[in-house]
C-alpha positions, 0 to 999 in steps of 0.5 A, a space after each residue: 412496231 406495236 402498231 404493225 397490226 394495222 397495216 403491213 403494206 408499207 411504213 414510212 417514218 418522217 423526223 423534223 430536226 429544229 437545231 438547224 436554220 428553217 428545220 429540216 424533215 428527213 423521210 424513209 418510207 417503202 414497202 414492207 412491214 417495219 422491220 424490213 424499212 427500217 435499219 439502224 442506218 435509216 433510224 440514225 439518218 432520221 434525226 429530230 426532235 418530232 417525228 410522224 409514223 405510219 403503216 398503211 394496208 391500201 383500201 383506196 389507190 394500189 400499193 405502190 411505194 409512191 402512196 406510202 405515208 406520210 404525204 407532203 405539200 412543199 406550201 406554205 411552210 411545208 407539211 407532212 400528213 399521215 391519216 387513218 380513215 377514209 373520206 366519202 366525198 374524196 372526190 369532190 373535194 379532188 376538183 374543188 382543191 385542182 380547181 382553185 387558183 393560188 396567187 401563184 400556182 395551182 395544186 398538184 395531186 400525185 396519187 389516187 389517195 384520199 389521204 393526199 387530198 385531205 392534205 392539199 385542203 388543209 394546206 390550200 386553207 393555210 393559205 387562203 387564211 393567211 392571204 385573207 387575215 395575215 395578221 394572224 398568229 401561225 398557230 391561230 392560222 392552223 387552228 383556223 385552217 383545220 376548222 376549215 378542213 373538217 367542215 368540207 371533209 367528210 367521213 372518217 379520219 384521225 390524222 396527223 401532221 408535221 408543219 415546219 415552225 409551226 409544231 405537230 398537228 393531230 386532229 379527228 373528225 367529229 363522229 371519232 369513227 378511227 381512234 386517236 390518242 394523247 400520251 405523255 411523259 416527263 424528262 428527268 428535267 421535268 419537260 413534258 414530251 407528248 405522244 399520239 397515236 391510233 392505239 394507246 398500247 404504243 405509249 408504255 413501250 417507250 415510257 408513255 402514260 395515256 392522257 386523254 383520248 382527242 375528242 371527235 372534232 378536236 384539233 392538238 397543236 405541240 408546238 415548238 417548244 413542246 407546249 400543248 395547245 387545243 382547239 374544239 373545230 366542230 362540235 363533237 358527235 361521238 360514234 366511233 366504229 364498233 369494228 375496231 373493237 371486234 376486229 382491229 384492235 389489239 387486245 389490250 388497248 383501251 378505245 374511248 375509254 372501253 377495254 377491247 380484252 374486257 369486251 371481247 370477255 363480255 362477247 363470249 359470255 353472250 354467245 356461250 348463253 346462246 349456245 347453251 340454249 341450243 345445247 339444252 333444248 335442241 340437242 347440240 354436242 359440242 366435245 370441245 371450243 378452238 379459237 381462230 387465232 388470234 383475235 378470238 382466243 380471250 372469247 374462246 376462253 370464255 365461251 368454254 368456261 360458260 359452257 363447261 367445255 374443254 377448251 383447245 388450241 387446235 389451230 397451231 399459228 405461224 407467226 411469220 405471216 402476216 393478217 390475211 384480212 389486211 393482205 392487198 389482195 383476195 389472191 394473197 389472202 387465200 394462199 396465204 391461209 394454209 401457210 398461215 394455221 395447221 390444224 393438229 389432228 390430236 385436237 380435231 378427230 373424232 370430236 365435234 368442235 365448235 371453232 370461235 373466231 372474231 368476225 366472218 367478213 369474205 368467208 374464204 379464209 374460213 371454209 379452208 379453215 374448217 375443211 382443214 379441220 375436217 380434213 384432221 379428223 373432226 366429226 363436225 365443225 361449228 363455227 360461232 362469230 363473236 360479231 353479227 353478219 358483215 352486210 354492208 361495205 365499210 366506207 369508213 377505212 375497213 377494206 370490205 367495200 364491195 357488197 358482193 365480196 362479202 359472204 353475207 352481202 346478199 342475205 337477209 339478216 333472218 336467212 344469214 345464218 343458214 346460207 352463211 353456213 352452207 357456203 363454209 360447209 360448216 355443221 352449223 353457224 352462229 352469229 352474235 347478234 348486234 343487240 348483244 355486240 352493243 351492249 357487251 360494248 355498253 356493259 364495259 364502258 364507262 358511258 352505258 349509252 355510248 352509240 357506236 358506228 355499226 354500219 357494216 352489220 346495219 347499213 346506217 352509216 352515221 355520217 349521214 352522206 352515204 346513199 344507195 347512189 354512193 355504195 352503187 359507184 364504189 361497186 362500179 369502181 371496184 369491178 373497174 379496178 379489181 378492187 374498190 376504192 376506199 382509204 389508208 389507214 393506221 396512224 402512229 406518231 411520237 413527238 417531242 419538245 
């Protein structure tokens, strides 16, 4: 549940309970958010001692019940695997894994899910390893077989896997791109029980403290007995996705060592600066600063005290519907905008308003923002992004892929502003700049020369395979099937030992 942010397609839940001859895996997974899978009765069926947990939004495959995570391969050992990310060469490794002759079958994959394939090739190199050097120790064949698995899989993915007597896998690609991270606690006996999970704001809830975050290219064993085993599988190239801190994580969780709430403090000091500029040598009145809520309200605070400005809940939130970004579909996001916010008119009329929110990615939700906001009576609406334009598809996880789905998709960085704009029918439009989103990230790091994955603002993908030809043929894609194909996402885990 503190990870529901992340995902509000499905959830599923899979427990492995080791008091029995072999361990048994229990799962319940469906559509919905948490609180509608899950009732006392499937939590008192999913008995165990480890567990992997998921909630998924699709940006690769549909939304049916059948590609809810976790995903499983009966051989060898049988393994659960829930995965955040999305893979660039999904495809290829597809026929390289239906293309493979087993001593005694061929691998069989379900679903159009990156997530699903990632897992075939991880258990396809358990095999392999294991017929080729089966003197090996089923923990130093896991290790082998991840390190296998992270040289073909290429892109973004932190995943996590459950492997009958053999323990809780989690393991990130080398670039880190998607968060991942360890906590732990001790029992009253002095056990340790370990967690791991894309946010740390999920290990204080049930007692946690955050060890470390897994280091990009590295592979976490927990094994049966509860002990921790490590493993470095690449060497690691750390640029995580500069997205997650604008965008989609919560605000109080900390992301390679960044506070996402003090960053996103740093990005209101920024822009207030620019506005201030605007405000002394051009002329620009501003009667008051309103957040979009949620994600923006801790910048919005900041950017009316740098301003001196009154700062204003306009936008009152009905907290029963769920983020419009993450909804499946472009439909749903639009309906849903107006159920979602009202603007209250003794905020809005007769003022000059000046709207702050966190990113502007398809831009529909925010033109019917502002037109409610006019609608209750404002003079003149502006709007301030605390992130650059959003140019370029997202081909690590984020469901933006298409270019031509992006409001800002077709500009040049110098035309973004004005065009922007006069798409939101807005009095005026301002963007952060991408020097000063990286260094608000820099300013609130412990490593200043942290280098970040911006490659929907920049178009560098730092992955080094995405090529005009790729983003062409998930263009084609996504016009085939209403919607491109990229991957899941959001990965929760506890486990215990």
């Amino acid at each position: 549940m503190m990870l529901q942010h992340r995902g509000q397609d499905s959830a599923g839940i899979v427990t492995l309970d080791n008091s029995g001859t072999g361990g048994a895996f229990r799962e319940h997974k469906a559509n919905g958010l948490v609180s509608d899978v899950f009732d006392e009765g499937t939590m008192a069926y999913l008995e165990g001692e480890y567990a992997i947990g998921h909630v998924r939004y699709p940006t690769q495959g549909s939304s049916s019940a059948a590609e809810a995570q976790p995903f499983f391969v009966n051989a060898p050992f049988g393994i659960y695997l829930i995965h955040n990310g999305n893979l660039t060469n999904t495809e290829q490794l597809r026929q390289t894994v239906k293309g493979r002759d087993t001593v005694s079958y061929r691998r069989q994959i379900r679903t159009l899910s990156d997530s699903e394939v990632l897992l075939n090739v991880f258990a396809d190199e358990v095999h392999r390893s294991h017929r080729d050097r089966p003197e090996m120790g089923d923990q130093a064949l896991v290790f082998e077989a991840c390190r296998a698995t992270m040289m073909q899989a290429k892109g973004a993915y932190s995943v996590i896997q459950l492997i009958n007597g053999v323990g809780l896998l989690a393991f990130r690609d080398e670039h880190g791109i998607r968060p991942l991270s360890l906590g732990k606690r001790v029992t009253a006996e002095g056990e340790d029980e370990w967690m791991v999970a894309s946010e740390d704001v999920s290990f204080a809830t049930l007692g946690y403290t955050k060890v470390r975050e897994v280091s990009p290219g590295e592979a976490v064993l927990i094994d049966l007995d509860g002990k921790l085993h490590s493993e470095q599988c690449l060497p690691p190239r750390p640029t995580p996705c500069i997205f997650e801190y604008v965008y989609m994580a919560r605000p109080d969780s900390v992301l390679t060592g960044i506070s996402v709430y003090q960053m996103h403090l740093e990005l209101g000091q920024r822009l207030a600066r620019r506005i201030q500029g605007l405000m002394d040598n051009d002329g620009l009145e501003i009667d008051c600063v309103v957040p979009v809520p949620d994600a923006a309200r801790s910048a919005a605070i900041e950017v009316a005290k740098c301003l001196n400005l009154p700062y204003r809940e306009g936008l009152v939130k009905n907290r029963y519907v769920g983020r419009t970004f993450i909804m499946p579909d472009q439909r749903m996001r639009e309906k849903s905008v107006r159920r979602k916010l009202n603007a209250m008119s003794e905020v809005f009329s007769g003022k000059n308003v000046l709207l702050v929110d966190d990113s502007i990615v398809r831009g529909t939700t925010m033109r019917q923002i502002i037109e409610m906001c006019r609608n209750a009576g404002a003079k003149k609406v502006y709007m301030a992004s605390l992130s650059p334009p959003v140019r370029f598809p997202n081909v690590y996880g984020v469901d933006m892929p298409s270019r031509r789905e992006l409001v800002a998709g077709s500009c040049e960085a110098d035309e973004c502003e004005l065009k922007v704009c006069d798409h939101l029918r807005a009095d005026g439009l301002y963007y952060q700049s991408l020097e000063d989103l990286v260094g608000a990230a820099r300013a609130v790091s412990p490593n200043p020369d942290q280098v970040f994955d911006c490659s929907c603002f920049d178009g560098i993908y730092v992955t080094g395979d995405v090529d005009a030809a790729y983003l062409q043929e998930l263009e084609e894609r996504g016009r085939g099937s209403g919607r491109a194909t990229l991957s899941d996402k959001a990965a929760a885990l506890s486990s215990s030992g």
